[in-house]
N, C-alpha and C positions, 0 to 999 in steps of 0.2 A: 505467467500468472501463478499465483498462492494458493492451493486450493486444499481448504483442510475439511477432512471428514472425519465427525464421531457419531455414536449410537450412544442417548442419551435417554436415562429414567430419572426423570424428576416431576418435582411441584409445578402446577400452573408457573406459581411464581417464576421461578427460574428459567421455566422457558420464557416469559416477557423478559427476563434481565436479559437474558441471551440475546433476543429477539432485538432489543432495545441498542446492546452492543454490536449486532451485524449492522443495524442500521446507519451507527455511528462510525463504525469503520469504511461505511460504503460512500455516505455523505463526504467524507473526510478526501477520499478517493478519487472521488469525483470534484471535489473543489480542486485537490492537484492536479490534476488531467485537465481542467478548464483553464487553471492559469494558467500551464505550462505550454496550451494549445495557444491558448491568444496572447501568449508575450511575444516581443518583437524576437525577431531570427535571431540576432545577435546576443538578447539575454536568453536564450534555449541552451540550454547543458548539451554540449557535444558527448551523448552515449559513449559515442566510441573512444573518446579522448577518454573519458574519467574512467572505463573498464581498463584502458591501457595503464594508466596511473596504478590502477588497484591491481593489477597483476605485477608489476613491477614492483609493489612494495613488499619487501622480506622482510617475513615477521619472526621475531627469535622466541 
């Protein structure tokens, strides 16, 4: 999991933009996790295959 922390001095405003973009990130999130949970076994991304792929590719 992603977990970013800052210590932040601003406007109302900007804490709702913020506030407004965690949201939209968490929404977003959560729609992945739902499809990915209830597609059939077969369309499910093999983790371990596609990390395998990604360690095997040399990057120059």
């Amino acid at each position: 999991m992603l977990v970013l922390e800052a210590k932040l001095v601003g406007k109302n405003w900007q804490y709702e933009q913020l506030d407004e973009a965690i949201r939209t990130g968490q929404f977003i999130r959560n729609k992945c996790l739902v499809y990915w949970i209830e597609s059939p076994r077969d369309e499910q991304v093999n983790r371990n295959r596609l990390k395998g792929s990604v360690n095997s590719t040399k990057y120059s």
